[in-house]
C-alpha positions in Angstrom: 0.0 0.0 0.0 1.3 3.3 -0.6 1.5 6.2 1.5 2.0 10.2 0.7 3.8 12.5 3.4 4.2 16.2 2.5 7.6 17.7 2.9 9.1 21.9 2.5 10.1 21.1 -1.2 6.4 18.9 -1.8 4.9 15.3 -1.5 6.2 12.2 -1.6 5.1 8.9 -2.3 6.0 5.8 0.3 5.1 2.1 0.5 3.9 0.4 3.7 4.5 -3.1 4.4 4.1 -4.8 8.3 3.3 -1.6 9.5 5.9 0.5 8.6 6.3 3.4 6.3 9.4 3.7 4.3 10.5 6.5 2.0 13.6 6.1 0.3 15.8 8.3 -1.7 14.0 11.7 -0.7 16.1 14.9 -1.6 17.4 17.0 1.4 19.6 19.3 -1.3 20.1 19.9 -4.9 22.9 17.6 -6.7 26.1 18.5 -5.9 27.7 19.0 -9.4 27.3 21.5 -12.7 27.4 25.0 -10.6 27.3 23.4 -7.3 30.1 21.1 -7.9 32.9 21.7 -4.8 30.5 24.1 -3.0 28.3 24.2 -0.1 24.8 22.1 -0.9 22.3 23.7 -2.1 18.9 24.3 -1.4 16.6 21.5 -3.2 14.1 22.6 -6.4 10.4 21.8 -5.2 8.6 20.0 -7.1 4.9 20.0 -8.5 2.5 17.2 -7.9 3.6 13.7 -5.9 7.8 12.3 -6.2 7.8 8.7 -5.9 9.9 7.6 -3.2 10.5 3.9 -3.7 13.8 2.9 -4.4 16.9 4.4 -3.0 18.5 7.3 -4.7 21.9 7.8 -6.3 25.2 7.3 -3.9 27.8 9.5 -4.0 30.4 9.0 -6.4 33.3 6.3 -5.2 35.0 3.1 -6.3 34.2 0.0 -4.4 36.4 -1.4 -1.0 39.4 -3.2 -2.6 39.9 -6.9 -2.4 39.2 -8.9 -0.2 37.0 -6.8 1.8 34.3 -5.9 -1.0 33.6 -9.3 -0.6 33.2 -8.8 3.2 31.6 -5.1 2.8 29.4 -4.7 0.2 29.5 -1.3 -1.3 26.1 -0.6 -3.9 26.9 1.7 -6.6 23.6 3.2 -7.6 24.4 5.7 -10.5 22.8 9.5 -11.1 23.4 12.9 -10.1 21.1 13.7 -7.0 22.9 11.7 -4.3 22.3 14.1 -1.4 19.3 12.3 -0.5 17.5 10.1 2.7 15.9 7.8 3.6 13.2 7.5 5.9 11.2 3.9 7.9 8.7 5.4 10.8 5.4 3.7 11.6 2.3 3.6 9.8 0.3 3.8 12.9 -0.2 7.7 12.5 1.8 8.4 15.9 3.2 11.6 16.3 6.0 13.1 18.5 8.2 10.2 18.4 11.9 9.5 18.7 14.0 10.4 16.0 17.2 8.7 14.7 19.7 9.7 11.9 22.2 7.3 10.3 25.4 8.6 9.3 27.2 5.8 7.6 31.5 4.6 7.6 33.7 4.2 4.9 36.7 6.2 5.5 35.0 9.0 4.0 35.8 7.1 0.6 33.0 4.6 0.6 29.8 3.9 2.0 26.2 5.0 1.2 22.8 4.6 3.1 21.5 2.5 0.5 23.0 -1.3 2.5 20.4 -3.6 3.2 22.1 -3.6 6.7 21.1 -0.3 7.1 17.2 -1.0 6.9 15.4 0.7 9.6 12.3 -1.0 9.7 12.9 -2.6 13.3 13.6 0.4 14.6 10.6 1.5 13.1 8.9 -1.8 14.6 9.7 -0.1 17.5 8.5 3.0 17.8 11.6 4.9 16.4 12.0 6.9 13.4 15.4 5.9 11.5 16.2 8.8 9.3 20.0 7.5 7.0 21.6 9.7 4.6 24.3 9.8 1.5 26.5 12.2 1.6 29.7 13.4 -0.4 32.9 11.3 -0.2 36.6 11.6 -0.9 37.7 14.4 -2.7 33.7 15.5 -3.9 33.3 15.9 0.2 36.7 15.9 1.6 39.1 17.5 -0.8 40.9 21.0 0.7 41.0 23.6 -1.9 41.5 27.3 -2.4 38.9 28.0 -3.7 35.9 25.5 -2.5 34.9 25.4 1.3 35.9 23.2 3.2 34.5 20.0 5.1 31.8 19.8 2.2 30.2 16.3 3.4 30.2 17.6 6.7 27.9 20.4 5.3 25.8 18.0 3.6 25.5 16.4 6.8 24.3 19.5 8.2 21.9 20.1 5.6 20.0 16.7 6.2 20.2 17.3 10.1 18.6 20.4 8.8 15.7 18.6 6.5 14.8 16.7 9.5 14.3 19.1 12.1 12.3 21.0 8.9 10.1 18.0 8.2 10.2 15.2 10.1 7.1 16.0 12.2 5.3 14.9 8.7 6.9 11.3 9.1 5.8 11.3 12.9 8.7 12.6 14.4 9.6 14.8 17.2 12.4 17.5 15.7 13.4 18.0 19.1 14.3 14.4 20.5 16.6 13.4 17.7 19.3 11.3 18.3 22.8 11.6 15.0 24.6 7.9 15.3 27.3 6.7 13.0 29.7 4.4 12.3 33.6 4.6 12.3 34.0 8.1 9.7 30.2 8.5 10.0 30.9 8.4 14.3 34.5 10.9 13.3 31.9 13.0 11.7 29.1 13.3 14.5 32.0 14.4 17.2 32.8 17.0 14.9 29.2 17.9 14.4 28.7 18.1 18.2 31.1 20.7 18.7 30.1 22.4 15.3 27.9 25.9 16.0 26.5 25.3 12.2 24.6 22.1 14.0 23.8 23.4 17.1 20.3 22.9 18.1 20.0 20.3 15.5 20.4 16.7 17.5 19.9 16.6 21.4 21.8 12.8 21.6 24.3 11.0 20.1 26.2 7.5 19.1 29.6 7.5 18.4 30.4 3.7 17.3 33.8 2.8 16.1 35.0 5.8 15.7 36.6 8.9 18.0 37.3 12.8 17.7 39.7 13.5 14.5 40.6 16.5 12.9 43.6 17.2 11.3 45.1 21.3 9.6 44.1 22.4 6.3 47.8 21.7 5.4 47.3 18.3 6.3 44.0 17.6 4.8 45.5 19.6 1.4 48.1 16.6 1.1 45.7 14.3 -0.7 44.7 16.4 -3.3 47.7 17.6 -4.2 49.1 14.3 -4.6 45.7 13.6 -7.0 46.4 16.7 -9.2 50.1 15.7 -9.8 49.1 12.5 -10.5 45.9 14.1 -13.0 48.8 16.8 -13.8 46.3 19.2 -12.9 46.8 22.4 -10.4 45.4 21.8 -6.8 42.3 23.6 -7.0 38.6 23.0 -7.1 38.2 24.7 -10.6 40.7 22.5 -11.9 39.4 19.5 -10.6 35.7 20.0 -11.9 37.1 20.0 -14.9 38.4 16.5 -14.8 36.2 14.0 -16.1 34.4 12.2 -13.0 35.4 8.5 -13.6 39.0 9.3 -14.3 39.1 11.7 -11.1 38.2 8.8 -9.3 40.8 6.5 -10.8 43.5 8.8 -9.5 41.5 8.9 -6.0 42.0 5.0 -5.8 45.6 5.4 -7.1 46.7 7.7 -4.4 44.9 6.4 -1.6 46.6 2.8 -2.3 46.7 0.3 0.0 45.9 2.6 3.6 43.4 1.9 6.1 42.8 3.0 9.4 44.9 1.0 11.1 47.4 0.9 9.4 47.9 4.8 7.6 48.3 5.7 4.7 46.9 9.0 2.3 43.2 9.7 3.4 40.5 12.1 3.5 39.9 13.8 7.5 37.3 16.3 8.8 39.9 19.2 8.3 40.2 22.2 11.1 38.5 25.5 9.1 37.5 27.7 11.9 34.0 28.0 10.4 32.2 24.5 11.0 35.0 22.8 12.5 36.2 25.4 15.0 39.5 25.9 16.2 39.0 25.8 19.8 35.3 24.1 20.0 33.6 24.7 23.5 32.5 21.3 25.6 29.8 18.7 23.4 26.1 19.0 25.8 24.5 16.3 23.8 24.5 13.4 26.0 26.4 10.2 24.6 26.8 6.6 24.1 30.0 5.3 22.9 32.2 2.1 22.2 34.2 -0.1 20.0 34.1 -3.7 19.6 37.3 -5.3 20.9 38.7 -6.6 18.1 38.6 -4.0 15.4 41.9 -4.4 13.9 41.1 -7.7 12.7 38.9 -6.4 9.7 41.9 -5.2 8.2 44.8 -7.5 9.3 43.0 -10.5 9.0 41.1 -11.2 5.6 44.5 -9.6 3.9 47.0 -11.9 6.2 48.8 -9.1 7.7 48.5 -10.6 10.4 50.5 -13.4 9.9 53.0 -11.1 7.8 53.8 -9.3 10.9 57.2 -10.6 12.3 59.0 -10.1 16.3 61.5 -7.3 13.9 58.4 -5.6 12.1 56.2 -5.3 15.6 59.6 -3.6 16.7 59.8 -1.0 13.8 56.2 -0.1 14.6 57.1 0.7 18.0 59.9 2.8 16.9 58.0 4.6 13.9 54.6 5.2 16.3 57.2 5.9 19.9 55.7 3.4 22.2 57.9 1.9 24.8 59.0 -1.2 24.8 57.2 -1.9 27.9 53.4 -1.2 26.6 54.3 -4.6 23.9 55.9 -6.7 27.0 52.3 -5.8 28.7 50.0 -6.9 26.1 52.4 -10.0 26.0 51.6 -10.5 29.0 48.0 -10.2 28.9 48.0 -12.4 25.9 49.9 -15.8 26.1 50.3 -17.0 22.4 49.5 -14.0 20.8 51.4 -13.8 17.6 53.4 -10.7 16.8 50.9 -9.7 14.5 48.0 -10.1 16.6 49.9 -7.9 19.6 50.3 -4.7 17.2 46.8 -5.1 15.7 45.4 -4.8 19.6 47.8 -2.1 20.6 46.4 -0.3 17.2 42.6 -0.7 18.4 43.3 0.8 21.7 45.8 3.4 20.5 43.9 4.3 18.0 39.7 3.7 19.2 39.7 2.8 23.1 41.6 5.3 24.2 40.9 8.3 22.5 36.8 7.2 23.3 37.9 6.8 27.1 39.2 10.0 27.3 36.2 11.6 25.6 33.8 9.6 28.0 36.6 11.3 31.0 35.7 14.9 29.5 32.1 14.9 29.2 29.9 17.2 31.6 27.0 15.7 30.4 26.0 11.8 30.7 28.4 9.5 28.7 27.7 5.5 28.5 30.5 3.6 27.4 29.7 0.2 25.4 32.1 -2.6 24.2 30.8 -5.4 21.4 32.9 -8.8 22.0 31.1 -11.2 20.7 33.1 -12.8 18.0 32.3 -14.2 14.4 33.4 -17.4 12.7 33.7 -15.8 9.2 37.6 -16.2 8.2 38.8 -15.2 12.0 37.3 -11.9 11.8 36.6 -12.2 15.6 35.3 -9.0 17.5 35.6 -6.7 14.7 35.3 -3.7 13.2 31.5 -2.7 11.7 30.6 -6.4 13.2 28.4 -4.7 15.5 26.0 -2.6 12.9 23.9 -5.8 12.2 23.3 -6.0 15.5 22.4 -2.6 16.3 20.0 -2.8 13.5 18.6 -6.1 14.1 19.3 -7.3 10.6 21.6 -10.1 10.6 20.3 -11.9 8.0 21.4 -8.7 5.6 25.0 -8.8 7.6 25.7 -12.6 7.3 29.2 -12.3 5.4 30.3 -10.9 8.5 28.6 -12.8 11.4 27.8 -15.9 9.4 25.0 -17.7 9.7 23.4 -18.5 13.1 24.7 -15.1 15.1 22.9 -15.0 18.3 19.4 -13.1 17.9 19.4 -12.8 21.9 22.4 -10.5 21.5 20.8 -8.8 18.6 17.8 -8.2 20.7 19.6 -6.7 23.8 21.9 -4.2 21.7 19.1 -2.9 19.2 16.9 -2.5 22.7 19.5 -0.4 24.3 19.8 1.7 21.1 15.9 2.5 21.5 16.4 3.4 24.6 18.6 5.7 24.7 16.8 7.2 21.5 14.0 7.3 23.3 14.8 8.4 27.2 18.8 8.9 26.6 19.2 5.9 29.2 20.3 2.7 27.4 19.9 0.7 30.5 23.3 1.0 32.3 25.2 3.2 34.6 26.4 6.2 33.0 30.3 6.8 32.9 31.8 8.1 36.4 34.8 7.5 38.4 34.0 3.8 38.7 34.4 3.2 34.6 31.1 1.2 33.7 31.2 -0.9 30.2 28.3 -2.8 29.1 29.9 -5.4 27.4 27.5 -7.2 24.8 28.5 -10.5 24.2 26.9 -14.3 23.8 26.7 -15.2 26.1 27.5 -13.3 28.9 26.2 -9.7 28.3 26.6 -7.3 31.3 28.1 -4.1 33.1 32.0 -4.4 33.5 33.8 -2.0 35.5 37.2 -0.7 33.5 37.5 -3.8 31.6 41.6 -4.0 30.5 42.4 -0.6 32.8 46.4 -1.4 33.1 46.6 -1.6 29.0 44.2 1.5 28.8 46.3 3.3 31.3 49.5 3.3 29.3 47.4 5.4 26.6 45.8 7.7 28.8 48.8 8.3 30.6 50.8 8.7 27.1 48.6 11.5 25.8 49.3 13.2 28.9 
């Protein structure tokens, strides 16, 4: 059955199925290329009579994850110009005033669109929670520094549809005032940026930071990328220049120069770049309040299906100390903690809690306002992946038949229930059903079995991090 909701820019058309509304592929701004290409988005055209609102809309331009993780990550392509768009699932009841959610999906700020069949927000619907997920621009179309383009453009576009849901969401049933961002690894880099942003204040009032912490790097530094892509295009660094390059071939040279980095490991990348104008310079305390984590394995995404791991020696674990400074005595600790562990599998856990754990810890020791601090643990079959990174999504969702070439077949529903629960809650009430961070250092752990409160899980390795950063 289909269903018309009426938004600022004019009606669209949804389809109802088991009781829940779903509009995908709705505008929030005009596409991002011709005369708006490089710049800030753009207010959307409004349309006459009733926009269909089926099928998802266009993704932002990007090549797919490189081997062998496309085939652990799917990545849809979906081709066309107006890829600033959402998606909405709320309940067909009628209800009004309900909680809110928005969806800001990972990728390194490279991949990724809103358009993954993990991503479906009918239980949260189910549940009496309107998930909002949006595309926005990647890599150098979102990310790229120029002269003469503004900066932290798919931040902006994040902004704008923070913006088209606090304008229209009441039509879909929701409450513009109890909306809750949450994202995933660069979609969670992106939201802590957004909660210190004054372009979004006033536009969330909770959020979820999973997988990913605070990171902002300088202009100079988030300028390196692109001019490494225009002397490989032999082009000059600038915005104008680059527009003019054919899109597919501008993308080649993306993939070229971006090589074989991750975010473990390093490497050329796109960051949410320092601009004093959305990302401010010296941003005053985040109010929203927050719940936080990492699953406790994340490094094996990367180091596993590739077999760094195994390609990590005693001499290369040692040059890594070296290159990142880390004393000698933080490896002899994890050593320790970790009879057996192979050399490979002792960097790739000193890179999860350099790199996720600790920065998230000391956000959770900053906050003024209530922090809840989660870890995922439970760990798949699927090629060794273990505790991983992005693992936790299907979950979170409650959609682990869409996630299964992660989890496998058979992942525990029970734990699926309990995590997609606590994400209600907190949506709904902010309380996902724990004690909030204080002195004591609470962790909900989810895992199957054995799901509970932990009280600073691992704080001697954590300490060596937060005593580094000193």
């Amino acid at each position: 059955m289909d269903i018309i909701a009426t938004t600022r820019h004019g009606k669209v058309r949804g389809r109802v199925q088991d009781g829940v509304a779903t509009f995908l592929g709705v505008p929030y701004a005009a596409p991002p290329f011709g005369a708006h290409r490089f710049r800030a988005p753009a207010p959307v055209e409004p349309w006459e009579g009733v926009r269909d609102a089926l099928e998802y809309g266009p993704t932002a331009p990007k090549r797919p994850y490189r081997p062998p993780l496309d085939r652990l990550i799917p990545d849809p392509d979906i081709p066309g110009d107006e890829c600033l768009n959402l998606n909405v699932w709320t309940p067909a009841s009628g209800a009004e005033g309900l909680p809110v959610m928005v969806w800001i999906h990972g990728g390194s700020m490279r991949n990724g669109s809103a358009s993954l069949p993990l991503y479906d927000g009918r239980a949260f619907a189910r549940d009496g929670v309107v998930l909002v997920s949006i595309n926005y621009r990647l890599g150098v179309e979102g990310f790229g520094v120029f002269p003469d383009a503004p900066d932290n453009r798919g931040l902006l576009d994040q902004i704008a549809a923070l913006t088209w849901v606090r304008e229209n969401i009441a039509s879909f049933g929701g409450d513009p005032g109890n909306v809750t961002v949450c994202g995933e690894s660069a979609g969670a880099i992106g939201i802590a940026a957004l909660m210190t942003s004054p372009r979004a204040a006033g536009l969330f009032r909770r959020a979820v930071l999973q997988s990913g912490p605070p990171h902002t790097v300088s202009r100079g530094e988030g300028a390196k990328i692109v001019r490494s892509m225009a002397k490989a295009l032999r082009v000059p660094a600038t915005a104008e220049a680059f527009a003019a390059v054919e899109r597919e071939r501008l993308l080649d040279a993306q993939a070229t120069v971006v090589g074989r980095s991750d975010p473990i490991g390093g490497g050329p990348g796109f960051h949410i770049v320092v601009d004093g104008d959305v990302v401010p310079a010296d941003p005053p305390p985040p109010e929203a309040d927050l719940l936080l984590g990492c699953n406790r394995e994340e490094y094996r995404l990367w180091f596993v299906p590739t077999g760094t791991v195994d390609r990590i020696s005693a001499l290369t674990l040692r040059l890594a100390l070296l290159r990142f400074r880390i004393p000698g005595r933080v490896a002899r600790l994890y050593r320790a903690t970790r009879p057996g562990a192979t050399p490979g599998e002792i960097l790739g856990e000193m890179a999860t809690d350099l790199l996720l754990r600790g920065p998230l810890n000391r956000l959770a020791d900053s906050r003024p306002s209530r922090t809840f601090v989660y870890e995922f643990a439970w760990r798949s079959p699927v090629m060794g992946l273990g505790a991983c990174h992005a693992l936790e999504i299907g979950f979170v969702f409650d959609t682990l038949r869409a996630g299964e070439e992660l989890t496998g077949p058979g992942a525990p529903q029970p734990l699926a229930d309990a995590m997609h629960r606590a994400w209600v809650a907190f949506a709904t009430s902010g309380d996902p059903g724990w004690p909030a961070w204080d002195a004591r250092r609470p962790v909900m752990v989810f895992d199957y079995p054995g799901t509970g409160t932990v009280l600073a899980p691992r704080e001697e390795e954590l300490r060596v991090w937060l005593q580094r950063s000193r």
